[in-house]
DSSP file (Angstrom, degrees, kcal/mol; ACC not computed):
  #  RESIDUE AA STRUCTURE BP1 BP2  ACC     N-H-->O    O-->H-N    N-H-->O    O-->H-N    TCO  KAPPA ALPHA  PHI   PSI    X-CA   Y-CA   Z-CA
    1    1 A X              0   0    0      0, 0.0     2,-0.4     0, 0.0     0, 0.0   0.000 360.0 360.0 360.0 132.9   -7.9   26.3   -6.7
    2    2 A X        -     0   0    0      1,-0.0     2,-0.4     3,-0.0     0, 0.0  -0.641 360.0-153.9 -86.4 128.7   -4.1   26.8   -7.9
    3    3 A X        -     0   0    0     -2,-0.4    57,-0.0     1,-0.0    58,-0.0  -0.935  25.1-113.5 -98.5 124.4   -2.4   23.8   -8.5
    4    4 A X        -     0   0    0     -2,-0.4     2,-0.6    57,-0.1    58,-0.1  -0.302  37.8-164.2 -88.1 136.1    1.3   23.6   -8.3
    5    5 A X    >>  -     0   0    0      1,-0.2     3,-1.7    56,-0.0     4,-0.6  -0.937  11.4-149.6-119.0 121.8    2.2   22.9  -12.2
    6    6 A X  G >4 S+     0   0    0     -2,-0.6     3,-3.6     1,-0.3     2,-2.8   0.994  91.6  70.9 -66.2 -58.5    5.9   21.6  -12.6
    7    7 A X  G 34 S+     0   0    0      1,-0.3    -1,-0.3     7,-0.0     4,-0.1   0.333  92.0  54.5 -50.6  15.9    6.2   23.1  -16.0
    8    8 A X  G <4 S+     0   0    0     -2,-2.8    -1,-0.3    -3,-1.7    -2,-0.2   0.334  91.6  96.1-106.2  -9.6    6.2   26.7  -14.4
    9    9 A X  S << S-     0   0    0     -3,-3.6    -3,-0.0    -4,-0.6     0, 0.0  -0.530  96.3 -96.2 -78.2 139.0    9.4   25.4  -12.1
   10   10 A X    >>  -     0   0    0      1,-0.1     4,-1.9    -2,-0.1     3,-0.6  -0.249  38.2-117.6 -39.5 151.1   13.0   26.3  -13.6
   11   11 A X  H 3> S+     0   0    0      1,-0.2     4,-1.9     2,-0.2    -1,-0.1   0.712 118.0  56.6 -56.7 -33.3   14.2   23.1  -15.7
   12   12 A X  H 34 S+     0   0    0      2,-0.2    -1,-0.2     1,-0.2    -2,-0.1   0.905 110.2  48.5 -73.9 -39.4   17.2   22.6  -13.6
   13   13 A X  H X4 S+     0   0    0     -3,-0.6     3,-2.3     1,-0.3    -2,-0.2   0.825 105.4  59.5 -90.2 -56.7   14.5   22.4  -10.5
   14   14 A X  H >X S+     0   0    0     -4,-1.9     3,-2.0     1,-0.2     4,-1.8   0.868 102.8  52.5 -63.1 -26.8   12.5   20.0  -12.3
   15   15 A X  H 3X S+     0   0    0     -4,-1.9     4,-1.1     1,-0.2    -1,-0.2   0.557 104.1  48.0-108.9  24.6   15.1   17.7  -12.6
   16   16 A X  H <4 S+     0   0    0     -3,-2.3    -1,-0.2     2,-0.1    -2,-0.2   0.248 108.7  57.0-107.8  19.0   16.1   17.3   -9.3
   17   17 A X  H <> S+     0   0    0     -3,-2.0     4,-1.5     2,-0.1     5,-0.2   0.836 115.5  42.8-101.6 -38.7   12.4   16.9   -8.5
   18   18 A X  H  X S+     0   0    0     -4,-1.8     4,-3.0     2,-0.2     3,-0.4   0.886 112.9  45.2 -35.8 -68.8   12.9   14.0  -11.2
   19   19 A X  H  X S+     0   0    0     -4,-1.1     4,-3.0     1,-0.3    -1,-0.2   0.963 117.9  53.3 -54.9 -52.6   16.3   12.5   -9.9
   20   20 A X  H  4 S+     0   0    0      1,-0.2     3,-0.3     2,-0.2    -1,-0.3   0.931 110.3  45.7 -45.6 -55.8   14.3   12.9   -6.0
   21   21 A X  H >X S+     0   0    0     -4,-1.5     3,-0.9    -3,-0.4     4,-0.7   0.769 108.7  52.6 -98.9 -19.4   11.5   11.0   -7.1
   22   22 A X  H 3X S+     0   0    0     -4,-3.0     4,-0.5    -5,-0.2    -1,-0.3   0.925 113.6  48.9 -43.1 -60.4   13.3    8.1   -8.9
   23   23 A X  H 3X S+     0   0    0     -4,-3.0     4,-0.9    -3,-0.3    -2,-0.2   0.174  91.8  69.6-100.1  18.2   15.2    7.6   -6.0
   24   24 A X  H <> S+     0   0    0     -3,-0.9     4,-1.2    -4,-0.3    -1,-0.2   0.928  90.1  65.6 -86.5 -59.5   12.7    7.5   -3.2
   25   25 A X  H  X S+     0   0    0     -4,-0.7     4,-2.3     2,-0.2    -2,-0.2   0.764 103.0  48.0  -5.8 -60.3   11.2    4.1   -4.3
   26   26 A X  H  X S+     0   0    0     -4,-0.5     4,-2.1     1,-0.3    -1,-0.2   0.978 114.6  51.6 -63.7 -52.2   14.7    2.4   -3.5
   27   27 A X  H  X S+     0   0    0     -4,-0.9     4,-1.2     2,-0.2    -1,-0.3   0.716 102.4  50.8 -45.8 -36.0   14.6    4.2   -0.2
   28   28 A X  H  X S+     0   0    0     -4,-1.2     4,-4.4     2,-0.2     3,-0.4   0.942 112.1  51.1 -73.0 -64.4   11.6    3.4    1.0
   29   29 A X  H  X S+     0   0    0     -4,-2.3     4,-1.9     1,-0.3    -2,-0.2   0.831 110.4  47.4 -29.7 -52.2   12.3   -0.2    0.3
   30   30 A X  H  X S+     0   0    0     -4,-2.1     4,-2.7     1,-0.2     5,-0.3   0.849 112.5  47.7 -71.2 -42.8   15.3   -0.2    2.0
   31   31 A X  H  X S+     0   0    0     -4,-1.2     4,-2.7    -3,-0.4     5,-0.3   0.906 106.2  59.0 -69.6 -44.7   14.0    1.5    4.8
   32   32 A X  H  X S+     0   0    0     -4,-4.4     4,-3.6     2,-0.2    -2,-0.2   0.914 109.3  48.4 -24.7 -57.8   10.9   -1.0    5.0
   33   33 A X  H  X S+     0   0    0     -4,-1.9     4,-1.7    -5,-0.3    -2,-0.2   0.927 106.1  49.4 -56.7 -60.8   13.3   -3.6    5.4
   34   34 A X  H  X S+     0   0    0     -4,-2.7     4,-1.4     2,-0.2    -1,-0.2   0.876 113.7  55.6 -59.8 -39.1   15.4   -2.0    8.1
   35   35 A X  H >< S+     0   0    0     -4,-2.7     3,-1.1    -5,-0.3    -2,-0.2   0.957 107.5  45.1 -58.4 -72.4   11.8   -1.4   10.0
   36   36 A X  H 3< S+     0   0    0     -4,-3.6    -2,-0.2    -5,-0.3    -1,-0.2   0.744 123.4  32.6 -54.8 -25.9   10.8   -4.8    9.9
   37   37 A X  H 3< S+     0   0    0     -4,-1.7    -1,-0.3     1,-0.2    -2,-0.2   0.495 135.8  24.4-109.6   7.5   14.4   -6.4   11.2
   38   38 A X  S << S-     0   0    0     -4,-1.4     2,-0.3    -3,-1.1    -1,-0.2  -0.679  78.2-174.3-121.4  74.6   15.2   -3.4   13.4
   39   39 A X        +     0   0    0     -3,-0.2     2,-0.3    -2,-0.1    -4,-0.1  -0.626  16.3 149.6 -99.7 136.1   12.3   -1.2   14.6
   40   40 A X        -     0   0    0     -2,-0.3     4,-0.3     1,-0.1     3,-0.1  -0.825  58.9-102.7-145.7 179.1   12.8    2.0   16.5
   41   41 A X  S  > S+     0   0    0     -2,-0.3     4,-2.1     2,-0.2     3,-0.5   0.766 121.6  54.5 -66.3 -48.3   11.0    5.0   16.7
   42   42 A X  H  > S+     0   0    0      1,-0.2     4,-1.3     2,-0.2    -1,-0.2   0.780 107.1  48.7 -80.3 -14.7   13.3    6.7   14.5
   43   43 A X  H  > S+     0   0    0      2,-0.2     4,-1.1    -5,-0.2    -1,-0.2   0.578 108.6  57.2 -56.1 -30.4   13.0    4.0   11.6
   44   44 A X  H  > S+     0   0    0     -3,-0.5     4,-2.9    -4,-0.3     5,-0.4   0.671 110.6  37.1 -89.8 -66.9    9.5    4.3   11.9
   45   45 A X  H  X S+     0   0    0     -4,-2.1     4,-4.1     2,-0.2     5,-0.2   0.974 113.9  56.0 -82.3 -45.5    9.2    8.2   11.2
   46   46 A X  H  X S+     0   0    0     -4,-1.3     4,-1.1    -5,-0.3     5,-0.2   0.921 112.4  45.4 -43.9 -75.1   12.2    8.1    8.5
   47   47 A X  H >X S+     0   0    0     -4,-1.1     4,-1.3     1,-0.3     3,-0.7   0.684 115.2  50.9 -35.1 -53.6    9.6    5.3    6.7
   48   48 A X  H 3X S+     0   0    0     -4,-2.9     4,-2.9     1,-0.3    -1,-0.3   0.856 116.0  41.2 -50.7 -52.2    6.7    8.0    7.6
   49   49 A X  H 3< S+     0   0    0     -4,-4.1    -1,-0.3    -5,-0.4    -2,-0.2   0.540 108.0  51.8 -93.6  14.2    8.5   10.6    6.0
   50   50 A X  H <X S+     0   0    0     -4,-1.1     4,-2.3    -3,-0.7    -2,-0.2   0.756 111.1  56.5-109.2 -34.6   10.0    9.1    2.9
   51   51 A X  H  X S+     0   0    0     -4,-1.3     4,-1.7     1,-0.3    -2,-0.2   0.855 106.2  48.0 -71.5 -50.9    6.5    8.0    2.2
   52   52 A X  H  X S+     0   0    0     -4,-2.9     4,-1.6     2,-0.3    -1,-0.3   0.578 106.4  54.6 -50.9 -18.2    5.0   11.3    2.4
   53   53 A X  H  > S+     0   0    0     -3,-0.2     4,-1.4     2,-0.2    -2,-0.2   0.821 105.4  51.0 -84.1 -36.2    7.2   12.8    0.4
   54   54 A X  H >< S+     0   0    0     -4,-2.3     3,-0.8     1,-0.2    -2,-0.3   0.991 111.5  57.1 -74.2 -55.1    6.7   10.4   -2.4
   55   55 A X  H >X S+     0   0    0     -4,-1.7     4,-3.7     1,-0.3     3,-2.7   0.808 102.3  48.4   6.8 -72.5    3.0   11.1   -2.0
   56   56 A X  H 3X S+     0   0    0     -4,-1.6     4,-1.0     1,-0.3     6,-0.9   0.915 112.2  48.3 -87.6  -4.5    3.0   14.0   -2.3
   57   57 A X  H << S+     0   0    0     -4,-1.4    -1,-0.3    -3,-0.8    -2,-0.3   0.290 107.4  53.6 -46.8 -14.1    4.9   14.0   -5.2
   58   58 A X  H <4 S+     0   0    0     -3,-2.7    -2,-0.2    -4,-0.1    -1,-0.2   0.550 108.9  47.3-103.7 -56.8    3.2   11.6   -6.8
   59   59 A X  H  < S-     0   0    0     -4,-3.7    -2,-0.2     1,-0.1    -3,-0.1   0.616 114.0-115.2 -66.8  -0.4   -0.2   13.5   -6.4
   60   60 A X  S  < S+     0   0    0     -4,-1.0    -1,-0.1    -5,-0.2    -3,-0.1  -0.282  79.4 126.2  79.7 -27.4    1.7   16.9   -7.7
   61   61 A X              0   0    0      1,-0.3    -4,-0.2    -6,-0.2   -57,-0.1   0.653 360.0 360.0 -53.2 -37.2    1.3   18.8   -4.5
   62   62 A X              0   0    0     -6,-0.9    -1,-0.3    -9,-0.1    -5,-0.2   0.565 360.0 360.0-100.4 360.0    5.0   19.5   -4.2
């Protein structure tokens, strides 16, 4: 099964995957926070999808 390998991604690519994944962390937090004293639908799916992103980012899939 082919596995997406960052070292075949352009350098320049790879380090906006970097700068992205650095900075997700903060986001998420921030966004936790904003769920828990404000909860809407759309807080809720931001949270969903900032968490997935770091996922899969974390596991290499993207």
């Amino acid at each position: 099964m082919f596995r997406n390998n960052r070292f075949r991604i352009p350098p320049e690519f790879r380090e906006y995957l970097v700068i992205i994944e650095r900075s997700l962390i903060p986001i998420c937090i921030v966004q936790i926070v904003r769920t828990v004293l404000f909860p809407s639908t759309l807080d809720m799916f931001l949270l969903a999808m900032f968490v997935g992103v770091y996922s899969l980012l974390y596991l290499d899939l993207l």
